[in-house]
C-alpha positions as CSV (number, residue, x, y, z in Angstrom):
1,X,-11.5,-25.5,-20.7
2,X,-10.2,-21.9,-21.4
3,X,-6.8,-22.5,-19.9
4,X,-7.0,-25.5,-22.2
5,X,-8.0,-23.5,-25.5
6,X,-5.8,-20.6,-24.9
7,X,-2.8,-22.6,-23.6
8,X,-1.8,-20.4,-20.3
9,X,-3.1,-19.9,-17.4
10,X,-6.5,-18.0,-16.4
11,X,-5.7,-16.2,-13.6
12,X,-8.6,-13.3,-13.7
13,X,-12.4,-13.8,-13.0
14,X,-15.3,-12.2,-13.0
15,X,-19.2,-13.4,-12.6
16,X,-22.3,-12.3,-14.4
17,X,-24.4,-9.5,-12.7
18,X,-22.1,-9.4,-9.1
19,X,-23.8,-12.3,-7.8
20,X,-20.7,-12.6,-5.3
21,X,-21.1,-15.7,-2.8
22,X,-19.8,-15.6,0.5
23,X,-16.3,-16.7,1.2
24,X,-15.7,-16.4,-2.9
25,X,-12.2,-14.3,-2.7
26,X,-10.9,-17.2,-0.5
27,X,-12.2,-19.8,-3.2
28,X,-10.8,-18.0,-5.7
29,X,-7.1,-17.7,-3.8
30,X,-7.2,-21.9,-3.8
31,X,-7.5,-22.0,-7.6
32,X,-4.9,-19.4,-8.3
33,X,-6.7,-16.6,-9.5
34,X,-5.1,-13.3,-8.7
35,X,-8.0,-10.6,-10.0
36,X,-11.5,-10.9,-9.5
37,X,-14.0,-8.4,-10.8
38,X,-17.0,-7.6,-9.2
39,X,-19.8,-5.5,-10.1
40,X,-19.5,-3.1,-7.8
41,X,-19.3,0.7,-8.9
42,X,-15.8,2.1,-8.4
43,X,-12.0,2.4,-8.5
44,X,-9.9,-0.1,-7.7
45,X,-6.2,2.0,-5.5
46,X,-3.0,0.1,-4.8
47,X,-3.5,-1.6,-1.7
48,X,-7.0,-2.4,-2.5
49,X,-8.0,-6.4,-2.2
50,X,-7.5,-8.0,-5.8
51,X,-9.9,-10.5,-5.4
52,X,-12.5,-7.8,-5.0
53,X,-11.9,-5.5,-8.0
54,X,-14.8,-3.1,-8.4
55,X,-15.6,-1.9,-12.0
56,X,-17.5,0.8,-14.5
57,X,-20.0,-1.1,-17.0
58,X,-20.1,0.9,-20.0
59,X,-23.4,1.0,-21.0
60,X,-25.5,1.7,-24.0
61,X,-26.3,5.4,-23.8
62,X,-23.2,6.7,-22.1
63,X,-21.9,10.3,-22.9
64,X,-18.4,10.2,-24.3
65,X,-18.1,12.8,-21.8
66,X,-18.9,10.4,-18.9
67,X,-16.3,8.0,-20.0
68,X,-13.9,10.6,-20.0
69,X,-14.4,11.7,-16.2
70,X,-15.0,8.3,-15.2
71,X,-11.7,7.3,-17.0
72,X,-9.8,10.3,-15.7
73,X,-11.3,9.6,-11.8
74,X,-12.9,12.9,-11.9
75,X,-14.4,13.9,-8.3
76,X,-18.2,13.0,-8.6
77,X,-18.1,11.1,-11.9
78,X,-19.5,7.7,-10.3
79,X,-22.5,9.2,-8.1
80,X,-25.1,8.7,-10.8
81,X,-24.2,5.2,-11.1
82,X,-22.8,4.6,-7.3
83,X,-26.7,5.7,-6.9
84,X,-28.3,3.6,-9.2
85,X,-26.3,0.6,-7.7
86,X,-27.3,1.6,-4.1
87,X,-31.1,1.4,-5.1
88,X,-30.3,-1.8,-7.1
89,X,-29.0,-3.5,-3.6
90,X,-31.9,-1.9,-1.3
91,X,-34.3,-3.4,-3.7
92,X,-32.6,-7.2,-3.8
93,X,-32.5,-7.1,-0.2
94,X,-36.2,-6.1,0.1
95,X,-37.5,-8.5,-2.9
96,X,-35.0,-11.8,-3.0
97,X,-32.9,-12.5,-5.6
98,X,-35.8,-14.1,-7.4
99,X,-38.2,-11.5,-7.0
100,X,-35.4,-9.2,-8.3
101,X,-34.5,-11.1,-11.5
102,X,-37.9,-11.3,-12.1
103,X,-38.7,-7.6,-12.3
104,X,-35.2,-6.9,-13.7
105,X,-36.1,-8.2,-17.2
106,X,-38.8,-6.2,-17.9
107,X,-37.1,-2.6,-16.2
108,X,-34.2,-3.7,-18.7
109,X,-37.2,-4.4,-21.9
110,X,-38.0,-0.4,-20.8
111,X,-34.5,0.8,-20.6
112,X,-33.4,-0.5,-23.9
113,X,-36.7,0.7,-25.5
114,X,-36.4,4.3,-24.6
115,X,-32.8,4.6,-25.7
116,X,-31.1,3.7,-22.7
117,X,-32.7,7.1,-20.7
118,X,-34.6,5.1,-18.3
């Protein structure tokens, strides 16, 4: 339907909230895609696997200042986050993926209520 809208060729994906499947790169190959974004926190180098592109969410509440050295691949600038999506993972493979969405919505109701600091 977007190839159809647009008129060329979609040939970069990316899903919702990193829910990756297994065997999806391999998938994607078969319908001609030739970037996939996942959700995981980092830099993507030359060489690297295209259809497993990691990426930076920029969030509500983000310094201007973390941008920056995130942006210019400053030494260290990803630990906060690389940390927050290492306790993200430990706790969707100790919960489920439903248990996780579950609890997810209201962790997100307290973020967004305190300005993003939570």
């Amino acid at each position: 339907m977007l190839e159809d809208r647009l008129g060329f060729g979609v040939r970069t994906a990316s899903l919702p909230r990193g829910w990756e499947p297994p065997h999806l790169p391999a998938v994607l190959a078969e319908l001609g895609y030739r970037v996939f974004c996942n959700s995981r926190v980092g830099w993507w180098h030359p060489g690297d696997e295209p259809l497993s592109v990691p990426r930076v969410a920029v969030r509500h509440g983000m310094t201007a200042e973390e941008f920056l050295a995130i942006a210019n691949a400053e030494p260290r600038s990803l630990w906060r986050l690389q940390a927050v999506e290492a306790a993200k993972n430990a706790a969707k493979r100790c919960l489920g993926t439903g248990a996780w969405q579950r609890l997810r919505a209201p962790l997100l109701g307290l973020r967004y209520a305190s300005g993003g600091k939570a």
